[in-house]
C-alpha positions in Angstrom: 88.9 91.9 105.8 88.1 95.3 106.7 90.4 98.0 108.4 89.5 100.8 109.9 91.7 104.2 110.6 90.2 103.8 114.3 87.8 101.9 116.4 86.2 102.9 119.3 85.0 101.0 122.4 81.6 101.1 123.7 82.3 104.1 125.7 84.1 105.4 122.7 81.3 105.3 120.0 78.9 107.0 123.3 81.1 109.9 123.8 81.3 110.3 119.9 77.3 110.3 119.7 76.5 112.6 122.4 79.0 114.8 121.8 77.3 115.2 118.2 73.7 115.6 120.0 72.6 111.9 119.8 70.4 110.4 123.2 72.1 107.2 123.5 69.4 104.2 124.5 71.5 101.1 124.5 75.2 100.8 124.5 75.9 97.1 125.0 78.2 93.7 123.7 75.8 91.8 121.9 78.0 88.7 122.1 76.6 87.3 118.9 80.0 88.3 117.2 81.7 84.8 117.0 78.9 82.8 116.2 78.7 85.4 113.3 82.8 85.1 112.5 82.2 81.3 113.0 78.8 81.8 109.9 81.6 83.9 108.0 84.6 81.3 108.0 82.0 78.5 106.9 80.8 80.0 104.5 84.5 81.1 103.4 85.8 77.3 103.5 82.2 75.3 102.9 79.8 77.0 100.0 81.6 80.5 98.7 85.1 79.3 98.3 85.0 80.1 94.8 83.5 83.2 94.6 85.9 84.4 97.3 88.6 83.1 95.4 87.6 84.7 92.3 87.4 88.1 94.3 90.5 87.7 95.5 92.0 87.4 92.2 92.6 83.4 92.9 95.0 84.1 95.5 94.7 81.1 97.7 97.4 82.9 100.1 95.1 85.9 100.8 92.5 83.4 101.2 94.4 82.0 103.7 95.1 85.6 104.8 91.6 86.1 105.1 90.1 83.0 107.0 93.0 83.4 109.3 92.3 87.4 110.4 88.2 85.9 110.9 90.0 83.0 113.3 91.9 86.1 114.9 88.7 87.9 115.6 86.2 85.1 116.3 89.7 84.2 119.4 89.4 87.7 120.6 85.6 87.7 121.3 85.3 84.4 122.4 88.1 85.5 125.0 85.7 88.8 126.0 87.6 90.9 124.0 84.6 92.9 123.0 85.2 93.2 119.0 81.1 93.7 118.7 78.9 96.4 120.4 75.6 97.9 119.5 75.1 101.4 120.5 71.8 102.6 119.6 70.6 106.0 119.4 68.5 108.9 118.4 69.1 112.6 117.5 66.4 115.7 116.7 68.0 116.5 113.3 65.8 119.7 112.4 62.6 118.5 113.7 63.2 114.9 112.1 63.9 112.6 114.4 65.9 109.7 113.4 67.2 106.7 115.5 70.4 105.0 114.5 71.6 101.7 115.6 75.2 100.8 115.4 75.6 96.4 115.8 78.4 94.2 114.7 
């Protein structure tokens, strides 16, 4: 599972881009997110058990840990908790420009 020091929101991850000189295009909730947690967890319980396992030192109670922080997740965003955003924009960095999209 991964952690982050902090997280933004939508208007969060804008402010932080602007304020750096980025044009932001698209700020938005995908809502793909659980269908993507619900891709993660199969493959978790279905076809990679193993190789997670392994990773995980064969710790079935972190495995447990594991499928039940994806459950967590895939319950917040299917309640509208927005847990995935894409924020896409573009910045003149030295006369290169560059576009950067941001999608979970």
């Amino acid at each position: 599972m991964m952690t982050f020091a902090n997280v933004e929101d939508i208007a969060g991850y804008v402010n932080l881009l602007s304020g750096s000189g980025c044009d932001v295009s698209v700020a938005d909730n995908t809502g793909r997110f659980p269908s993507h947690i619900d891709l993660y967890l199969n493959m978790i319980e279905m076809q990679l058990t193993y190789d997670v396992l392994r990773t995980l030192g064969f710790r079935t109670d972190l495995l447990q840990t594991l499928s039940d922080g994806f459950r967590f997740l895939g319950d917040l965003s299917r309640a509208g908790i927005d847990c995935a955003s894409a924020v896409c924009s573009s910045a003149d960095l030295g006369g290169l420009g560059t576009n950067l999209a941001l999608g979970w």
